[in-house]
C-alpha positions as CSV (number, residue, x, y, z in Angstrom):
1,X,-13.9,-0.4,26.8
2,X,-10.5,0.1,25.6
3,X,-11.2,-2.2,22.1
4,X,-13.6,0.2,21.5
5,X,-11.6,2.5,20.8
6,X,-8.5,1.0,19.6
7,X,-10.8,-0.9,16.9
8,X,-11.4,2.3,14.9
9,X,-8.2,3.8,15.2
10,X,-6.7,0.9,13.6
11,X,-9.1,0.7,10.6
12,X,-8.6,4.3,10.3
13,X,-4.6,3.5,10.1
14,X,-4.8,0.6,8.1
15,X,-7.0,2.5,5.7
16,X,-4.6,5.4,5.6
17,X,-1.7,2.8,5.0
18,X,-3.4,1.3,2.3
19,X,-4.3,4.7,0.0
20,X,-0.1,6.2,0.9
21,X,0.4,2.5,-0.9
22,X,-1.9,3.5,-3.7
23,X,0.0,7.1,-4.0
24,X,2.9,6.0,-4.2
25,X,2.8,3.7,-6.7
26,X,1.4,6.0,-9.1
27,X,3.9,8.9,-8.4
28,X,6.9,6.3,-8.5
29,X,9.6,7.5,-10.9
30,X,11.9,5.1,-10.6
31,X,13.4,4.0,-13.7
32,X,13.8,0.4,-12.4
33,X,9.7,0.8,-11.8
34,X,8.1,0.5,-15.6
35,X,4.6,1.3,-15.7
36,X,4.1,-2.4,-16.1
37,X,5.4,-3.2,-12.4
38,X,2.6,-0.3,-11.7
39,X,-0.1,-1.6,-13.2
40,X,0.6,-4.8,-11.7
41,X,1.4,-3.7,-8.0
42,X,-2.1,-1.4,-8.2
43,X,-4.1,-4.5,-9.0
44,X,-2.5,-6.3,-6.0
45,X,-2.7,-3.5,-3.4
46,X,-6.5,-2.7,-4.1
47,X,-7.5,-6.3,-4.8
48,X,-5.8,-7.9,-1.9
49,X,-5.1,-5.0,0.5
50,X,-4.0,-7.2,3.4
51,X,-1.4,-9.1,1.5
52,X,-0.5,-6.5,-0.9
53,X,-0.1,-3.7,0.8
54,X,3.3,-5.6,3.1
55,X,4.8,-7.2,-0.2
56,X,4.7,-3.7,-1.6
57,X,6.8,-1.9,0.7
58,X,9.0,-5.1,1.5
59,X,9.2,-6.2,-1.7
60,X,8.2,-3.4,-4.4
61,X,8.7,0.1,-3.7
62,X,11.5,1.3,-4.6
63,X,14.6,2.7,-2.4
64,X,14.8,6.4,-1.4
């Protein structure tokens, strides 16, 4: 009973994870982040959400 719940919940986060990704990458303005580097990192995160979405925030957004 409980999965039943918790199932959707999680999709709902994961899906509200993935389009803050998509956000901000297109409002970075980081000058180390060229529109190249966003181009690339959008391809990623909406091709291949699952392993994009991590290396983008450990590896590619840039620090606040």
């Amino acid at each position: 009973m409980m999965f039943r719940l918790l199932i959707p919940l999680l999709v709902i986060f994961l899906i509200g994870l993935w389009v803050r990704t998509i956000i901000d990458i297109i409002k970075g303005q980081d000058y180390r982040f060229r529109v190249g580097n966003q181009i690339v990192w959008l391809i990623v995160v909406i091709l291949v959400p699952i392993i994009g979405v991590p290396l983008y925030w450990i590896m590619g957004a840039p620090e606040r």
